[in-house]
N, C-alpha and C positions, 0 to 999 in steps of 0.2 A: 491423632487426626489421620484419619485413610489418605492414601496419597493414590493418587490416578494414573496408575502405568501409562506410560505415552511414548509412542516412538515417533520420529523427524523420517522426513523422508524429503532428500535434499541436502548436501552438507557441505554448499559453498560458503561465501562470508555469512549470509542473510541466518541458511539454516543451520551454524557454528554457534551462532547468536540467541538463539530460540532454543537450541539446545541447553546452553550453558543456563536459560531464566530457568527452565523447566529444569533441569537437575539442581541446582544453587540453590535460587531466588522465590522459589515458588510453594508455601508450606506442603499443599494438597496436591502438589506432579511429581511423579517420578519419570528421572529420563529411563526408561525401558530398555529400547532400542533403534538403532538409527539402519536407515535405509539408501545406500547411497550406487553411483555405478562402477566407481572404481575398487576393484577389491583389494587393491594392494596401497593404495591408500593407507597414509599414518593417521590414525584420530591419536588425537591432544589423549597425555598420559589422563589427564582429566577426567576422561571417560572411559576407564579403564575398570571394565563387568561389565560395560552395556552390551548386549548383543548387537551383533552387527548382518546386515542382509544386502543383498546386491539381487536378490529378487523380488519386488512390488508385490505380486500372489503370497510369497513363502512370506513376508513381514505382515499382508494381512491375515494370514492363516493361525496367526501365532495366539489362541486361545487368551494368555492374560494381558495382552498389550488393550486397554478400556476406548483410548485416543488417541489421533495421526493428526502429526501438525505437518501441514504441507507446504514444501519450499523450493519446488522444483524449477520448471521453466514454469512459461505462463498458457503453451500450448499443452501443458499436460496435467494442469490444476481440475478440469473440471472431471475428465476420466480418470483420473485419482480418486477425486474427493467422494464420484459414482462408488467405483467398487469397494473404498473405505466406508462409507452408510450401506451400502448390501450388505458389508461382511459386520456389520455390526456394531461399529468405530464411533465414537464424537468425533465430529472434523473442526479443525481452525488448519484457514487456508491462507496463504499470502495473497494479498491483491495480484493482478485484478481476480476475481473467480475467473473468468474466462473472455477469451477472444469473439465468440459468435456467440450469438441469443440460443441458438440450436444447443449449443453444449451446456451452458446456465440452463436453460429451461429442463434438460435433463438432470439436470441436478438438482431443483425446483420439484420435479415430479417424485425424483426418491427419496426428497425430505421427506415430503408429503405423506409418502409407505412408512418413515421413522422416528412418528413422534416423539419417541421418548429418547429419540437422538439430539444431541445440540450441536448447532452448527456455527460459526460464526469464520466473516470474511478480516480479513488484518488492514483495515482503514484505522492506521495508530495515529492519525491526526484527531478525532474524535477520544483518545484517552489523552493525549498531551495537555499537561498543566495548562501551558501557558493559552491555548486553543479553548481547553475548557472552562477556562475564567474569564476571555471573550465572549464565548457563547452565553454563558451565565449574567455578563454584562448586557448582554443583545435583550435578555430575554426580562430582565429588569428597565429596560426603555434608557437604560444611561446616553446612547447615541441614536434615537427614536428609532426610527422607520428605516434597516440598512436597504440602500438602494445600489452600492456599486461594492464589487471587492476587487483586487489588482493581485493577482497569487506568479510569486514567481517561486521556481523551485527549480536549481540550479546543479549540474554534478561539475567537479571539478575535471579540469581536461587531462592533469596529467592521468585520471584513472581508465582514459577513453578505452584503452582495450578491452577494457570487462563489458561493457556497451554494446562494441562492436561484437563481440565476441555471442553473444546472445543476440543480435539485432535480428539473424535470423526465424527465429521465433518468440520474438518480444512481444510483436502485435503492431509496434510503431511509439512513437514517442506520448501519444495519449492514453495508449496503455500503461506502458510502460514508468512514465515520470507524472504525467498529467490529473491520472487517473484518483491518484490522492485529495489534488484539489479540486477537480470534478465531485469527489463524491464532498468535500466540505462546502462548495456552494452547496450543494443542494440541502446538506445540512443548518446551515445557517440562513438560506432563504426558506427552506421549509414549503418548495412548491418546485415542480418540473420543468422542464426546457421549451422554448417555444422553436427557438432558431440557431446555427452556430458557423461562424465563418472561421476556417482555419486556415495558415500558411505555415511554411516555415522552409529551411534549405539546410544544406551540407557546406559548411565555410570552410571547415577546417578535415572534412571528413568524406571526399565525395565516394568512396566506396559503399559506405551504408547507402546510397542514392537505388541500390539495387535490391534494397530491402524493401523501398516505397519506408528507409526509416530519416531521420534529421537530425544533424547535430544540435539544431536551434529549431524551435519549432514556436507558435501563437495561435491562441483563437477568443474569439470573442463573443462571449454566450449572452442570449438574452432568455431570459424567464419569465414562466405565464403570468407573474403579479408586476411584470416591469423591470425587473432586478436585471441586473447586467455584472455580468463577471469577463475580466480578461486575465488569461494565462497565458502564463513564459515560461517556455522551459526548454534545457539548454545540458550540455555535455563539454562547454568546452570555455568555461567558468578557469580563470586564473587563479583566484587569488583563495579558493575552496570551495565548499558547499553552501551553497546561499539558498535559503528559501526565505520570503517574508510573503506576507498575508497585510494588504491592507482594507479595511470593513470599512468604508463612508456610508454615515449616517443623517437624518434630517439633524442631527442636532450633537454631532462630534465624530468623532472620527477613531477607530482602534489600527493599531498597530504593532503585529508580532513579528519578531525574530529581525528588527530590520536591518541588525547590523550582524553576522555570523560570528559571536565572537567566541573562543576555544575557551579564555579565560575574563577578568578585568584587568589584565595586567596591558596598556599601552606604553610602545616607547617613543619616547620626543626624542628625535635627535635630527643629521642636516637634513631627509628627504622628507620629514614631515612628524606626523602625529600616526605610527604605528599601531596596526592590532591585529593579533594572531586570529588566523578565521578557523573551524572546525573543520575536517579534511573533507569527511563524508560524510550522507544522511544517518551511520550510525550512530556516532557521537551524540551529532542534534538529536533525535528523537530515541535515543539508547533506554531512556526511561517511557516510552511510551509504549514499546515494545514491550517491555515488562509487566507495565497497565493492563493490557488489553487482554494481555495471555492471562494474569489474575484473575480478570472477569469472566473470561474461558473456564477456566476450571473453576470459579465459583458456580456459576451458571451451572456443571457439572456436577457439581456436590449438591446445589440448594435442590437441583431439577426444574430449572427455570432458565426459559429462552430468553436470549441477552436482545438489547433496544436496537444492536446494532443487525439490520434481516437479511436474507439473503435477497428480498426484491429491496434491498438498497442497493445492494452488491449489481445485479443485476440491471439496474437503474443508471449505475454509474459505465456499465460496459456497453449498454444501449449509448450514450453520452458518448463517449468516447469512440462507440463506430460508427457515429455521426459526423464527429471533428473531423476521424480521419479519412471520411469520404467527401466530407466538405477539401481538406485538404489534397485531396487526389482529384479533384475536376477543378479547383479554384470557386466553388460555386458555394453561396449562402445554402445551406440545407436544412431545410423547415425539420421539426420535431410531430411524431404524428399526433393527432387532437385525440386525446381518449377523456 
């Protein structure tokens, strides 16, 4: 089997992650080379042959590198993933693609010049088991007609510095944490936004206030067929990483992830009925990660565009500059009629 040279660029927790599927896990990738800004940096003995680059131009110039998996901030995803499709690259980017429509749409434009490029954005809720046998349930009528979803996705507080630490060019908390289940409404209701009120504030964290970012953040989407989703999302979560998904239907109700549990192991003893929660989003979704990046490089080998587009990508960052301008005046903000 051909394996698909590929270099990271990026090589904090998320892009350590993506690397390890892509050299390990993945028949058809090879880790190439990694792209990162500290040159004196240790990489894990693990990846010891990869080349290594601390300049964006010199990593994309590199002749047999085929695909750039992108895992930067989130202000430099879409100027990335540009000069990666010039220079000739497959791109898989992390969410969001980007912060303004202007820099998506440029990236929209150079797909366009490269067809025989594949491109795909890292919405790993759409590979997750447990996501895709709801879906699959949805689309079999098990819980008729969904009309409401409840999405919280939660980081744990003791990890708040990595947060903070990026809030400057995160985009805000609907980028940043929200953005995941923004793009799964629209996947499971299968129709666009009509309107979206958002709030949220700094309880534990009023320094991010300077970001226009929030340790707790809400918003309350309605969509063009009636559907109504509300989202919670949050940095400063005690007890670990919480996300659950609840889908109400004309005729049952689905429920994922409701309780975050590490293992099945509870302990009874005097403060109650015990259960270990998963620390971070990588644990939970550690195998979805892996998903997605397979379809990636499948897509690459078969030479076939994946289900997941970049006007989803796109879609989902429109959404989200909505939330967050709805949250920045306190004001309900209509969606425009196309």
């Amino acid at each position: 089997m051909r394996r698909i040279k590929t270099g990271v660029v990026g090589f904090g927790r998320l892009g350590t992650i993506h690397a390890e599927d892509i050299a390990f896990s993945i028949p058809n990738s090879e880790l190439y080379a990694i792209c990162r800004k500290d040159p004196d940096k240790k990489t894990d003995h693990i990846f010891d042959g990869v080349k290594i680059y601390t300049d964006y131009d010199e990593f994309l110039n590199d002749p047999e590198m085929e695909a750039v998996c992108i895992v930067s901030s989130s202000d430099m995803h879409c100027e990335q993933a540009v000069k990666a499709l010039e220079h000739g690259k497959h791109v898989f980017v992390e969410k969001p693609l980007g912060i303004t429509i202007e820099e998506c749409s440029r990236v929209k434009t150079t797909l366009s010049r490269c067809r025989n490029l594949i491109f795909m954005v890292g919405f790993q809720r759409r590979f997750d088991p447990s996501y895709l046998d709801a879906k699959e349930k949805i689309k079999e009528g098990i819980i008729g007609r969904p009309y409401l979803m409840k999405c919280s996705s939660c980081d744990k507080e003791e990890f708040a510095g990595s947060w903070l630490r990026y809030s400057p060019t995160s985009g805000g908390p609907y980028f940043d944490c929200c953005v995941h289940d923004i793009d799964l409404a629209r996947w499971i209701f299968g129709c666009g936004l009509e309107s979206v009120y958002a709030v949220g504030d700094c309880y534990l964290y009023p320094e991010a206030k300077q970001y226009y970012d929030a340790d707790s953040a809400y918003a309350l989407m309605k969509f063009k067929n009636g559907e109504t989703c509300y989202l919670h999302t949050g940095r400063i979560t005690p007890h670990g990483y919480h996300t659950e998904t609840e889908i109400w239907g004309t005729k049952g109700i689905l429920r994922i992830a409701n309780i975050p549990r590490a293992n099945r192991v509870e302990l009874l003893e005097g403060r109650g009925c015990l259960v270990e929660c998963e620390p971070t989003f990588v644990e939970r979704f550690r195998e979805a990660f892996l998903l997605e990046k397979k379809v990636f490089f499948d897509c690459i080998e078969q030479k076939r565009m994946p289900e997941l587009t970049i006007d989803d990508a796109i879609e989902a960052t429109k959404i989200a500059l909505l939330a967050t301008r709805s949250f920045l005046s306190g004001q309900v903000v209509k969606a425009e009629n196309k």
